[in-house]
N, C-alpha and C positions, 0 to 999 in steps of 0.2 A: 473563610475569606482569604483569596491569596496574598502574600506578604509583599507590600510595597518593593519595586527595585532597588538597591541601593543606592544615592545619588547622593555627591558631592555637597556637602552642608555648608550653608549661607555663609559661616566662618573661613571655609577652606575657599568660596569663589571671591570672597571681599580681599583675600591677599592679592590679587590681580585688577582690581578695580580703582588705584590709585592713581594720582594727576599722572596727565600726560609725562611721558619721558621725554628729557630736554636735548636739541637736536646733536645726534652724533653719540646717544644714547644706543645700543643695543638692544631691539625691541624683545620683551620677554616671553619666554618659550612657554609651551600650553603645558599646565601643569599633570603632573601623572594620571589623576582619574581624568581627567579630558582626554588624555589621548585614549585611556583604556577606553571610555566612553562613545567614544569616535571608532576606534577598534571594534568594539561590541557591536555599533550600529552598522555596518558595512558589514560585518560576519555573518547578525541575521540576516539582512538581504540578500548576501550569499550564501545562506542554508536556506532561505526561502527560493532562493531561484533553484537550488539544485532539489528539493523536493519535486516541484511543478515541474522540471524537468525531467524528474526521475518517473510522475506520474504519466505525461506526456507519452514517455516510450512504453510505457506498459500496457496504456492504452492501444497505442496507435501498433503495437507489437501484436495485441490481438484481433484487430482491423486486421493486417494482412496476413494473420493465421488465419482467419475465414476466407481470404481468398486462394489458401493451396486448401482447403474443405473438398472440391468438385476435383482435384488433381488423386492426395493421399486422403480422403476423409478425415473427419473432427479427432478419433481415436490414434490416426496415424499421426496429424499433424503433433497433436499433445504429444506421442510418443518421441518424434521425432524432436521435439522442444526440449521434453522434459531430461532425454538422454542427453543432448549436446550437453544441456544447461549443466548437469550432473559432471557431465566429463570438464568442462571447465572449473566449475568449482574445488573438485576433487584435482585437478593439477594447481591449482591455485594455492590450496588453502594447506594439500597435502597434509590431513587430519594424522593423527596419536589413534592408534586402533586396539591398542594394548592399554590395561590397569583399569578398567570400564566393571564394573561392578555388572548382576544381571538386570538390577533395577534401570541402571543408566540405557543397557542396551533397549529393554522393553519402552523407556521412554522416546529414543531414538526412532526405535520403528514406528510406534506411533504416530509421533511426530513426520515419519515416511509418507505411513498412510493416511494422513491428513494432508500430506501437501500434495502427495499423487491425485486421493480423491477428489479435490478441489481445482486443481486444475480438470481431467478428466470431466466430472461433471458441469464444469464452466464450458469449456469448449464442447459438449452436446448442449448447451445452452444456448449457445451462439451461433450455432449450425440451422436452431428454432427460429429465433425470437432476435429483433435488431440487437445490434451491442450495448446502447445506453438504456434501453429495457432491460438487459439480463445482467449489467452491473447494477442498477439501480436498485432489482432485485434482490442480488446478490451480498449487496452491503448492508441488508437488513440484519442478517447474521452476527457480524462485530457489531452493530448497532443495537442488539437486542440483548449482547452480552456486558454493553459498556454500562444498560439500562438497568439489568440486572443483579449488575454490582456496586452499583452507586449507592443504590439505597435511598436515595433520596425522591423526595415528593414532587417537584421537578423536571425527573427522569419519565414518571407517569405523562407530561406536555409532552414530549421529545417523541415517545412510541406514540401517542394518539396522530403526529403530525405526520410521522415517516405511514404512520396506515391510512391516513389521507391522501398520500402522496401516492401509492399505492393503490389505494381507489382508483384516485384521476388516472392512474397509468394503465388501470383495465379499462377504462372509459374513454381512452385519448386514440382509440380506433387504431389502434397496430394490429394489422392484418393478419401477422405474422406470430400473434402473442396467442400460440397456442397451449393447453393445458401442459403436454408433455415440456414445452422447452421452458415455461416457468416454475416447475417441480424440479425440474435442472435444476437453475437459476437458484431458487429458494435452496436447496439440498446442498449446493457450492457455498450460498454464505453457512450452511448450519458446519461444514467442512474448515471455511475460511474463521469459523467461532472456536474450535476446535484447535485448527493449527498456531491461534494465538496463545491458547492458553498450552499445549507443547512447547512452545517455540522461548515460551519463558522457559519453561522446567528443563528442555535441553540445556537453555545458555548458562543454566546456574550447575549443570552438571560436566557442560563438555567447553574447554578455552576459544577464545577468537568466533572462529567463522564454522569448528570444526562439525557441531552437531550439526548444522545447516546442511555441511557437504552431504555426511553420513545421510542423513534426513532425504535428498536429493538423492542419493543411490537409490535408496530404498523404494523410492517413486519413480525409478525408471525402470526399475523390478516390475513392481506394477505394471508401470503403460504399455512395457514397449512388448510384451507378447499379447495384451489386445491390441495395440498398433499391425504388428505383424498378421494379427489371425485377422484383420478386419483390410488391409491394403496390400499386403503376402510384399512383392518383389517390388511395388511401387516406390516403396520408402528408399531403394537404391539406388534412385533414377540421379542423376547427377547435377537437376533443375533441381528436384524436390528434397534432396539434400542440401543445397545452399541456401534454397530457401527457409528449411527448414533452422538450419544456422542463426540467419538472420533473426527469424523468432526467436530462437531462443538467446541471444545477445540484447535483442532490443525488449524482450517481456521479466530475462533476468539478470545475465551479465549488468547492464548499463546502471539497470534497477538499484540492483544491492550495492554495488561502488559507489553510483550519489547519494542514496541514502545512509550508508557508512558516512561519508564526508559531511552531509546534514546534519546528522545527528552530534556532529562533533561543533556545530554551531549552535544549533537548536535545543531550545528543552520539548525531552518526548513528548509533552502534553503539547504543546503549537504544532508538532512534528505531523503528531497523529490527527490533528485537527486538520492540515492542508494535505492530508492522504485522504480527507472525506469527500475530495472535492471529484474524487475518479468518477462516479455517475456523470456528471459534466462534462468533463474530460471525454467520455466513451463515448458519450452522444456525440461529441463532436467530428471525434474519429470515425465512426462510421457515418457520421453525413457527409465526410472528406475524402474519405477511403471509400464505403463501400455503398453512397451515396444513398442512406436510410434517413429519409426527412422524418422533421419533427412539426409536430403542430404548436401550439401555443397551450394546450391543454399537456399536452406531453411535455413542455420546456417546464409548465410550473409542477406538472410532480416529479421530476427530476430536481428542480430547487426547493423542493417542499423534504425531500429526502435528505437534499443534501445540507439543508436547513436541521433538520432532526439529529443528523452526525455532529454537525458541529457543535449542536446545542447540548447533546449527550455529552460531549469529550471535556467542552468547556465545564459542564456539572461534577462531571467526575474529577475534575483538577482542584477543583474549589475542595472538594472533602477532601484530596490525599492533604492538597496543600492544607485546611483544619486538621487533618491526625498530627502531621507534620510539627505542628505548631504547639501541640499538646506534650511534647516529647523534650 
């Protein structure tokens, strides 16, 4: 059971509850948990607006990666992404490359080729199969690891709902929902399951932002000579470098700065629960961007999944928050 908020006790509000003040009185000021209260509720709404926005660009980042797809292909645009995004980071964050144990490094490249793989295979998923199809997909991955772990009886509703949703989504007549670009889709979230659980074990090994950088070289190692072997002298074009910029500012730069600033409002667990809402999000972006309609059979297994996320994230907070309480 999670542990009530703490809120101002009936003793500490009845000090402010006294007769009127008589005129020419100085009216009394709000006392400290009020403002902190006040404080607190304007902070979540501003780490809720900079999630939703941070999801917004990641979405809509990947809408117009699929439209440079027919310029650099799916392998070049990721290439082209995943390097910018890597060369910012790494001027950003400018990581400690010295005193890294071999354990730390092997966690690091993992954590590489988990965030290489996962893009790569996302973007030949998108190249298939609409975008709110291959996120929808996609997000089964954290969704099946969050089911996983929970332990809980629960968690068994949460997976029967996301494979309903699922169902409807082969049945909701996407022309486009071929076998190969859903074995993408499904293989990016078993990637995107993978990079979560790195992406802890990096931060507990490497300060700030550094593993992340490190992580991001390592997956531009990766992309960018399938990039090359698959688009050779394209990726130098002077369109397809800016635009390729653009993606990658708006699928990571934007990304990881609002969620940094979220997270310093937000507890992880609301955090992760309105990052479940991307299948929605993606649908929208490509019926906006890249003008891929949805039916009504198709919107409810997209809320059937994104029903199953939230329900997952919410189950697992209730147990940390019981260990929590045991302690």
């Amino acid at each position: 059971m999670t542990p009530p908020a703490h809120t101002p006790s009936a003793r500490t509000s009845s000090v402010h509850t006294s007769s009127p003040a008589s005129p020419g009185t100085p009216a009394p000021t709000p006392s400290a948990p009020t403002l902190l209260r006040h404080s607190a509720g304007r902070g979540t709404l501003t780490g809720v607006g900079l999630v939703l926005a941070g999801t917004v660009s990641v979405q809509f980042g990947a809408a117009f990666a699929a439209l440079l797809f027919p310029r650099a292909g799916a392998l070049g645009t990721v290439a082209l992404r995943v390097v910018f995004a890597a060369l910012l980071l790494l001027a950003v964050t400018r990581p400690r490359l010295r005193g890294y144990s071999r354990a730390d490094w092997a966690v690091a490249g993992g954590f590489g080729l988990a965030l290489g793989g996962m893009n790569i295979l996302f973007y030949q998923a998108i190249d298939r199969i609409p975008l709110g199809a291959a996120v929808t997909l996609e997000v089964l991955g954290p969704l099946l690891l969050s089911v996983a772990t929970s332990r809980r009886a629960a968690s068994l509703l949460w997976a029967g709902l996301a494979l309903a949703g699922v169902y409807l989504l082969g049945r909701g007549g996407f022309d486009q929902l071929n076998a190969a670009g859903v074995a993408f889709a499904l293989s990016a979230g078993a990637m995107w399951a993978a990079y979560i659980v790195l992406n802890a074990r990096a931060g507990a090994r490497f300060p700030r932002l550094d593993g992340l950088a490190i992580a991001m070289a390592v997956a531009a190692l990766v992309s960018l000579p399938l990039g090359i072997g698959a688009s050779g002298g394209t990726l130098l074009e002077p369109g397809v470098l800016v635009l390729g910029l653009v993606i990658a500012v708006l699928s990571s730069g934007v990304p990881y700065t609002l969620e940094l600033l979220a997270l310093r409002r937000l507890p992880a667990a609301t955090f992760a629960v309105l990052t479940s809402l991307a299948p929605a999000v993606a649908a929208m972006a490509g019926y906006l961007i890249l003008d891929q309609g949805l039916s009504l059979t198709q919107c409810a297994a997209i809320a059937l999944v994104v029903a199953a996320s939230v329900g997952a994230l919410r189950t697992g907070r209730r147990r940390t928050a019981g260990t929590a309480d045991t302690h």
